[in-house]
C-alpha positions in Angstrom: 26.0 13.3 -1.1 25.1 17.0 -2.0 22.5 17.9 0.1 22.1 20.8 -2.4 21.0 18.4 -5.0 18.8 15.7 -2.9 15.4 15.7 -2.1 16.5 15.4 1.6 16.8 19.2 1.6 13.8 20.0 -0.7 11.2 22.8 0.0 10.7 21.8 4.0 10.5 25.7 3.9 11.3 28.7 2.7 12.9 32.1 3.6 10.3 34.1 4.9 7.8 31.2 5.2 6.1 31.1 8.3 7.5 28.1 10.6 4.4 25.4 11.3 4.1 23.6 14.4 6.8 21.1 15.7 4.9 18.0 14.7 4.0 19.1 11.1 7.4 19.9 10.7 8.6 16.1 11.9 5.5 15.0 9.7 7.6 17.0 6.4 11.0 16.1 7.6 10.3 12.2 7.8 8.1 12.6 4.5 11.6 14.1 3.0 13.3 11.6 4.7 11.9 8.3 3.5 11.6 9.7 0.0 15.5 10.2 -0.4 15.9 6.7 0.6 13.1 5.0 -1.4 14.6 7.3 -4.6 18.2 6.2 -3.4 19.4 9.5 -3.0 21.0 7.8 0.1 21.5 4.4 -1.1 21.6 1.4 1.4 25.0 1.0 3.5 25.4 5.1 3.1 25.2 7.1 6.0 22.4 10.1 6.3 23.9 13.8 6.6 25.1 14.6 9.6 22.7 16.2 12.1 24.2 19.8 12.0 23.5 19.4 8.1 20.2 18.0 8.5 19.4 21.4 10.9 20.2 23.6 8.5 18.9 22.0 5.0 15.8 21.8 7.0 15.5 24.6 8.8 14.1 22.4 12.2 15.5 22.3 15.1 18.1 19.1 16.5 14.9 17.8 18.4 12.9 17.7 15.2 15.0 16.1 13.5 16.6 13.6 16.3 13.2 12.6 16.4 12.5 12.3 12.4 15.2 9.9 12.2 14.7 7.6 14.8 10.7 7.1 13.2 12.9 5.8 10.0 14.9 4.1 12.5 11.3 2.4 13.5 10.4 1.7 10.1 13.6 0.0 9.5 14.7 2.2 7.0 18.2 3.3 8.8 20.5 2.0 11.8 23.1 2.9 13.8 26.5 1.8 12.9 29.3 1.9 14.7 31.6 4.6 13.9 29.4 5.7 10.2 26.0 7.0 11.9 23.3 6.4 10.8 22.9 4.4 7.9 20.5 3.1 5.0 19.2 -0.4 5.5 18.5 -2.8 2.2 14.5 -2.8 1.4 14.8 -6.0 2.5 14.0 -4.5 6.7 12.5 -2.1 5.9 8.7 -2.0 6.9 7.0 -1.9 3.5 3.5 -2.3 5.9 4.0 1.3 7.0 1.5 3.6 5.6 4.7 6.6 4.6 7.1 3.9 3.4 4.8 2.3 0.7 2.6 5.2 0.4 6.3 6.9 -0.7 7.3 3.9 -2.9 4.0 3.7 -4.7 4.5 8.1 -5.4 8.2 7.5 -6.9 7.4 4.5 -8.9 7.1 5.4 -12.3 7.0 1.6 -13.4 4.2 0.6 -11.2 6.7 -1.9 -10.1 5.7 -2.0 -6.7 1.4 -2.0 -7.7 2.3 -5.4 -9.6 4.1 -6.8 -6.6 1.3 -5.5 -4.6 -1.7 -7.5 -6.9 0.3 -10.4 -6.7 1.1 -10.6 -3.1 -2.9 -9.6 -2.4 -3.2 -12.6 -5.0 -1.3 -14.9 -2.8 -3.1 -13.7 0.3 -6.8 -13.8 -1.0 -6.4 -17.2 -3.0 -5.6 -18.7 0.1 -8.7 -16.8 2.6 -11.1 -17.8 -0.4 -10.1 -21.7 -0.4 -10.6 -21.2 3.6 -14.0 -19.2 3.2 -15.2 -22.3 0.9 -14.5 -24.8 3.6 -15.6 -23.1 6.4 -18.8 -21.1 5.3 -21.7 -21.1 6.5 -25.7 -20.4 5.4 -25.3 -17.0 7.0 -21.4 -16.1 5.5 -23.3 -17.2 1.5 -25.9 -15.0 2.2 -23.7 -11.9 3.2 -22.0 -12.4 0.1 -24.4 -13.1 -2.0 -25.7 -9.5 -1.1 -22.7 -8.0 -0.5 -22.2 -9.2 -4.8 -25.9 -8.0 -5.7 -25.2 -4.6 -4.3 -22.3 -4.0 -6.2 -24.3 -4.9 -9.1 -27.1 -2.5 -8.4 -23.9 0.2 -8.5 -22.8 -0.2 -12.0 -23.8 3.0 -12.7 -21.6 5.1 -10.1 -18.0 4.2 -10.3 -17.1 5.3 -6.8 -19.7 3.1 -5.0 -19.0 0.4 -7.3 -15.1 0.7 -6.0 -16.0 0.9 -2.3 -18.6 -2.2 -2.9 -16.1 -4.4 -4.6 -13.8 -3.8 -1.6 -16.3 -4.9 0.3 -16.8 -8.3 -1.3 -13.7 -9.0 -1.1 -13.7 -8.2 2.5 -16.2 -10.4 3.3 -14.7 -13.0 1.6 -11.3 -12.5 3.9 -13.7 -12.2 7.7 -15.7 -15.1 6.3 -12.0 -17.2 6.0 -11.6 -16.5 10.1 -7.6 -15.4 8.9 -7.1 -12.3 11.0 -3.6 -12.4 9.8 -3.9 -12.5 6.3 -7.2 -10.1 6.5 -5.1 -7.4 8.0 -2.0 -7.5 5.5 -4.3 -7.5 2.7 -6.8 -5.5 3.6 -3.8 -2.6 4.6 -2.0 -2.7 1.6 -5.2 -2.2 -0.8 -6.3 0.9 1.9 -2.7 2.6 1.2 -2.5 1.8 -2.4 -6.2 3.3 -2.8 -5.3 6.6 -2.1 -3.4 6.9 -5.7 -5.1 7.3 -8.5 -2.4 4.7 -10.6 -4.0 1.8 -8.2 -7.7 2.7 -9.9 -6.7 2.8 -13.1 -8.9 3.2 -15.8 -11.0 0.1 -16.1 -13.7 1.4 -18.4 -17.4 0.2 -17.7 -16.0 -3.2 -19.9 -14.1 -3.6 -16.8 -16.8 -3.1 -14.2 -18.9 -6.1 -15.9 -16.2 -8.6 -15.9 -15.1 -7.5 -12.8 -19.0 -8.7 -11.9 -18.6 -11.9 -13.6 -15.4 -13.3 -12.0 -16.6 -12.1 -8.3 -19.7 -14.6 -9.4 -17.4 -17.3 -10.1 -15.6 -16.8 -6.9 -19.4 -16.8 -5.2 -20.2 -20.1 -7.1 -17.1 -21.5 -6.1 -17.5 -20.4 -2.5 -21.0 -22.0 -2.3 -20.4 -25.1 -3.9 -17.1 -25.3 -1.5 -14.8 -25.8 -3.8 -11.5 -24.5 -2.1 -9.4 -25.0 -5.1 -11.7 -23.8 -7.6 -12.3 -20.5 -5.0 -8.6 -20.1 -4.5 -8.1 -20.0 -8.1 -10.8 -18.1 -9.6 -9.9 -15.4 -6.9 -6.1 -15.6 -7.8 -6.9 -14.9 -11.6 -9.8 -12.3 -11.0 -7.0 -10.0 -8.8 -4.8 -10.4 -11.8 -7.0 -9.9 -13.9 -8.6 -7.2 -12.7 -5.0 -5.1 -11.9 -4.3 -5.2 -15.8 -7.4 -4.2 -16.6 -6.9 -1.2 -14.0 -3.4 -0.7 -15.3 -1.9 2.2 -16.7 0.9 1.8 -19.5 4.1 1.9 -18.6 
């Protein structure tokens, strides 16, 4: 691999620029880092540059860098090999929960690729907490969502709160289901896939009311306890409600 050419040695800094503090520098180099791989600049089963290489592309010193590759080393992204260094793992181990590697994937996806597998795993997840939440809810849980549903409405108006407020619906929806586990995957990969704009979309205040009409199905369904009519209605409205958001490709 030219290191000339890859994004591995990319703008860390320049000649004359003045040198930041050692853990903003391993912040860039690891940034750098996990971008070649997720770009396959350095494709899985190839090794990384050697650490000389890495020095001077970078302009860090061994410790910075020692220590920016053992964090990709913790995110599953590399591994020692006998003999070859260290070398690129498939996707398959690496940590796509970690905020850098799917913050990275989501800013080099040109496709949206990995947004669409990201609606449909949150799909998955939040079908099967709303079939839950309409078994086990409770006067108090209908009540919480029932406002948590009318204050999003009040909100129309202001497309930021209205945002925040449907996040919040659907988080009540997950704490009400009692599935810690499920809350937390979902609930991490809508916080890192909020930060880009491509996530929002542009839904158009069309979108804002039939985003208000299928989170009262979901309610109705919820109430009544219908836990395959919840699961469903909450499977299509995150589908929905992505293409809606979705940018063309």
């Amino acid at each position: 691999m030219s290191l000339a050419s890859s994004p591995v040695a990319s703008g860390i800094l320049v000649s004359g620029e003045k040198r930041a503090p050692a853990a903003r520098l391993g912040v860039a180099v690891v940034h750098d880092l996990v971008t070649a791989v997720v770009t396959g600049a350095v494709k899985p089963g190839e090794p990384l540059p050697p650490e000389g290489d890495l020095v001077s592309s970078f302009g860090v010193s061994r410790t910075v860098i020692r220590e920016s590759v053992k964090r990709l080393e913790e995110k599953g992204m590399v591994t020692v090999a006998q003999g070859r260094g260290t070398v690129v793992t498939p996707p398959s181990e690496w940590n796509l929960l970690d905020r850098v590697v799917i913050s990275t994937m989501i800013e080099n996806d040109e496709t949206l690729g990995i947004l669409d597998e990201l609606a449909q795993v949150r799909g998955d997840l939040e079908s099967s907490m709303t079939a839950e939440a309409a078994r086990v809810r409770t006067d108090a849980d209908i009540e919480a969502l029932t406002t948590a549903l009318q204050v999003q409405r009040d909100a129309i108006g202001d497309l930021d709160a209205f945002q925040e407020l449907d996040r919040r619906f659907h988080d009540v929806i997950m704490k009400t289901s009692g599935s810690r586990l499920a809350e937390s995957i979902a609930h991490t990969l809508v916080q890192r896939a909020s930060e880009y704009a491509r996530f929002h979309g542009e839904p158009g205040p069309e979108g804002l009311a039939l985003t208000l009409v299928e989170h009262q199905q979901v309610l109705d369904a919820v109430v009544a306890g219908d836990a395959d009519t919840a699961a469903a209605t909450m499977r299509e409205h995150i589908a929905l409600a992505w293409e809606r958001r979705r940018l063309p490709r």
